[in-house]
C-alpha positions as CSV (number, residue, x, y, z in Angstrom):
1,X,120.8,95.9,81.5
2,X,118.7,95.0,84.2
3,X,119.8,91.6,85.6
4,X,117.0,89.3,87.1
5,X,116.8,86.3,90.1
6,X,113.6,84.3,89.1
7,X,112.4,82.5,92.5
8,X,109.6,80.0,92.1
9,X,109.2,76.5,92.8
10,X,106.6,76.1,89.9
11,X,109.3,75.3,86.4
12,X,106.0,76.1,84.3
13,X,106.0,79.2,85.8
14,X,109.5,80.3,85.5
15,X,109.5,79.3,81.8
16,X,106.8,81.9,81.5
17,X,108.4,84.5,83.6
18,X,111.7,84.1,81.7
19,X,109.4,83.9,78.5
20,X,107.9,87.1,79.1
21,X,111.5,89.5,80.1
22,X,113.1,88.0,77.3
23,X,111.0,89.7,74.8
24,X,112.4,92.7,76.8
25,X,115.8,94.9,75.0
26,X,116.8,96.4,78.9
27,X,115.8,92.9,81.0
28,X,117.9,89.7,81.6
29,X,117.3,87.1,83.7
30,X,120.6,86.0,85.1
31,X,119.5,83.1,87.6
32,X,116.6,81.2,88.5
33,X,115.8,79.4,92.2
34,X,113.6,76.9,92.9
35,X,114.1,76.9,96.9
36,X,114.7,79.5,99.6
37,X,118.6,77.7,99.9
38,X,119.0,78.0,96.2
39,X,118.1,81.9,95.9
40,X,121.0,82.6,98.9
41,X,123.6,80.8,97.0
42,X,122.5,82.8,94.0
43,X,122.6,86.4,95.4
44,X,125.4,85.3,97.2
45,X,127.6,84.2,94.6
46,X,126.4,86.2,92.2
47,X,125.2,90.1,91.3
48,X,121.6,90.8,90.8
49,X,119.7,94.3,90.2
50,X,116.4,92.8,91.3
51,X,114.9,89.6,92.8
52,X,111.6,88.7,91.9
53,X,110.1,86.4,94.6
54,X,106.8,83.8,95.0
55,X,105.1,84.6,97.8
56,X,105.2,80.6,98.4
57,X,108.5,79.5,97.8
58,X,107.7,75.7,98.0
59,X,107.7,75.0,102.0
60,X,109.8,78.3,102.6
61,X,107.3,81.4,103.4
62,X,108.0,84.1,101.3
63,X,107.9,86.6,103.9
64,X,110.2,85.0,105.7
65,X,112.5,84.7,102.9
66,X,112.2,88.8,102.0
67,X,112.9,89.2,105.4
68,X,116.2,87.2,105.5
69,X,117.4,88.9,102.0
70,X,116.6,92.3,103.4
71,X,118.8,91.8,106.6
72,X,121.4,90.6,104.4
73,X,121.2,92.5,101.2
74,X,119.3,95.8,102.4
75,X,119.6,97.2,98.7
76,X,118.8,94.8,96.5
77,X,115.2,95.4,95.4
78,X,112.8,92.5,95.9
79,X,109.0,92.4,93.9
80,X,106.8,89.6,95.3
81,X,104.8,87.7,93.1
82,X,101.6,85.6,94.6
83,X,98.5,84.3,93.3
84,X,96.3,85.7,95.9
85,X,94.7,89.3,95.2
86,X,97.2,92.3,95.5
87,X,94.7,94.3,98.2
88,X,95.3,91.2,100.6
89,X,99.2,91.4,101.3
90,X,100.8,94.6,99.3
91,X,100.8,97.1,102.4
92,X,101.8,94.3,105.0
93,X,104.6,93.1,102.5
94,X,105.7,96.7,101.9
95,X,106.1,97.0,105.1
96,X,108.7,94.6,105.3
97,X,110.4,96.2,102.7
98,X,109.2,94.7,99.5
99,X,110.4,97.1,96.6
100,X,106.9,95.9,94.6
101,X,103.8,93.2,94.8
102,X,102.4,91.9,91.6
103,X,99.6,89.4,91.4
104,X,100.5,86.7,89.0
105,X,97.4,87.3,87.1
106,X,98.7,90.6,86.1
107,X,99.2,91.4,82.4
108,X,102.6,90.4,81.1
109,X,103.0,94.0,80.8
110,X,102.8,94.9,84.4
111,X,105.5,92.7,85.3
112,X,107.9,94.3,83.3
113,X,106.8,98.1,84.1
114,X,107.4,96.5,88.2
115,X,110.9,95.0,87.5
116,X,111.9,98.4,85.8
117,X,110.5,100.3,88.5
118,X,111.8,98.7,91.2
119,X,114.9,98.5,89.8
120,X,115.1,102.6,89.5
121,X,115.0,102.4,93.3
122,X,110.8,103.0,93.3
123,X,108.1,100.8,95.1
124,X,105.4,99.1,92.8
125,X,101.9,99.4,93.5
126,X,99.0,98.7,91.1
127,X,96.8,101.7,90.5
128,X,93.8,99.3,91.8
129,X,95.5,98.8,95.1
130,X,96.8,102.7,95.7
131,X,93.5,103.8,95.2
132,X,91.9,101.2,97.8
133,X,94.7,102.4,100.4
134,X,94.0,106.1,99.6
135,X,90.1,105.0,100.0
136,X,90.7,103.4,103.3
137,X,92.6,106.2,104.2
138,X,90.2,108.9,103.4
139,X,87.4,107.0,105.1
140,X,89.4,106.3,108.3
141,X,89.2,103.1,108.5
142,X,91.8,100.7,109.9
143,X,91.9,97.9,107.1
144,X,90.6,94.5,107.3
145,X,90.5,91.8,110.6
146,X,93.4,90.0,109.5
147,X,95.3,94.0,109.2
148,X,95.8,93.9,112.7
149,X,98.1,90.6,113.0
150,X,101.8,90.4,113.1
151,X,103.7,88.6,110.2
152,X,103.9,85.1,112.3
153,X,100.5,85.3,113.5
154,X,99.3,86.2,109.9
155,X,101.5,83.0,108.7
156,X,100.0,80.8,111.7
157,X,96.9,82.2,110.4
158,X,97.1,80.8,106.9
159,X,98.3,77.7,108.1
160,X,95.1,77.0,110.0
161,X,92.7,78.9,107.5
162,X,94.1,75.9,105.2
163,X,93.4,72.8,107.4
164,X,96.7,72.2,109.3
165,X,96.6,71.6,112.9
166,X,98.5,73.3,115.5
167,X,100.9,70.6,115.7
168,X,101.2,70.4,112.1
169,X,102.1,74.0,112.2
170,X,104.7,73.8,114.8
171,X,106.5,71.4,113.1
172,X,106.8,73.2,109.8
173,X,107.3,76.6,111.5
174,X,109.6,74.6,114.1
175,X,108.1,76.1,117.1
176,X,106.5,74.6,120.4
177,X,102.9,73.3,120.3
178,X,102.4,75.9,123.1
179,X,103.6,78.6,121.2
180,X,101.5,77.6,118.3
181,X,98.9,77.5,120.0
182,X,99.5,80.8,121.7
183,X,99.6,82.6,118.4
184,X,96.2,80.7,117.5
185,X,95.0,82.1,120.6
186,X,96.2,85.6,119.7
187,X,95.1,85.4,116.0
188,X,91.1,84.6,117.4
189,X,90.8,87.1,120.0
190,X,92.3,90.1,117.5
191,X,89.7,88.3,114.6
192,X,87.6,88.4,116.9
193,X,86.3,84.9,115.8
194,X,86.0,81.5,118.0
195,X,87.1,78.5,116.2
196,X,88.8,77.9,113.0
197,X,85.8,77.1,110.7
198,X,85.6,80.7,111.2
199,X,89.2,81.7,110.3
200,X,88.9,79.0,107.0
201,X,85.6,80.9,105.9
202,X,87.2,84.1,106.4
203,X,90.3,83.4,104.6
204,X,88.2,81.6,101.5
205,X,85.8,84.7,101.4
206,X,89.2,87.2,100.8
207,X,90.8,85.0,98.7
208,X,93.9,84.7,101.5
209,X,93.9,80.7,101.2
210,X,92.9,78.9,98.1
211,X,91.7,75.6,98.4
């Protein structure tokens, strides 16, 4: 039996999610989490085979959250679920060691074909996103713009791309205003774009912020 951690701060979506592996013989979910604090006391206290993770874990960034449970629990498979298109996170999630990425508008299917994979000790990838990846890689490209950013400059990103001001952003990422604005600096001259009407039109255009 494969035994499941279901973190999302959305209860509508959990209820689905829970809905969905139940129909499952091999599949149990175990424990569900609502906040970052909640899915620590859970694999903490408790034995899981894989943890399947919102990319937006209410004001906790998912990345930041796979990257915790990864320092702690180096073996425990995670598989991120997110609303926004697979092509625009997968490779820099897998990179921080993300067992799987799913996009929640996947067929119910998929999700259970990515929990059973990942927890065989396999990465999930759609086939739609491998063969993009093998595409870029056959053509030589680098990937897109936002490829090039580091994980805190791509969340400092995001956080501008969806309105918030720099001192908005330091407060939520509690950081310095200076530093913020540092990595908006850093994020512009890498974009190569000037102002943050830019970044927001970018960012609708690739479906990386929803607004």
């Amino acid at each position: 039996m494969i035994r499941v951690l279901i973190a999302d701060d959305h209860a509508i979506v959990r209820r689905g999610l829970v809905q969905i592996i139940s129909e499952t013989m091999d599949i149990q979910v175990k424990g569900e989490a609502s906040t970052s604090d909640e899915v620590f006391d859970a694999v903490r206290s408790d034995t899981f085979d894989v943890v399947v993770l919102d990319l937006n874990l209410g004001a906790s960034s998912g990345m930041e959250v796979l990257k915790s449970l990864k320092a702690e629990f180096p073996e425990l498979p995670v598989l991120i679920l997110s609303v926004h298109p697979e092509d625009q996170y997968a490779v820099r999630l897998l990179r921080a060691e993300a067992s799987g990425y799913l996009s929640k508008d996947s067929a119910p299917e998929k999700l259970v074909e990515a929990i059973r994979r990942v927890a065989g000790g396999r990465r999930y990838m759609s086939a739609e996103v491998a063969e993009e990846l093998l595409e870029q890689l056959d053509a030589g490209l680098d990937g897109p713009p936002h490829g090039a950013l580091s994980d805190r400059e791509f969340q400092v990103f995001r956080l501008l791309a969806s309105g918030k001001s720099v001192s908005e952003i330091a407060e939520m990422l509690s950081l310095s205003v200076k530093t913020v604005s540092t990595y908006r600096t850093r994020v512009l001259e890498k974009m190569g774009m000037k102002n943050n009407a830019e970044l927001t039109h970018y960012a609708l255009k690739n479906q990386i912020v929803v607004m």
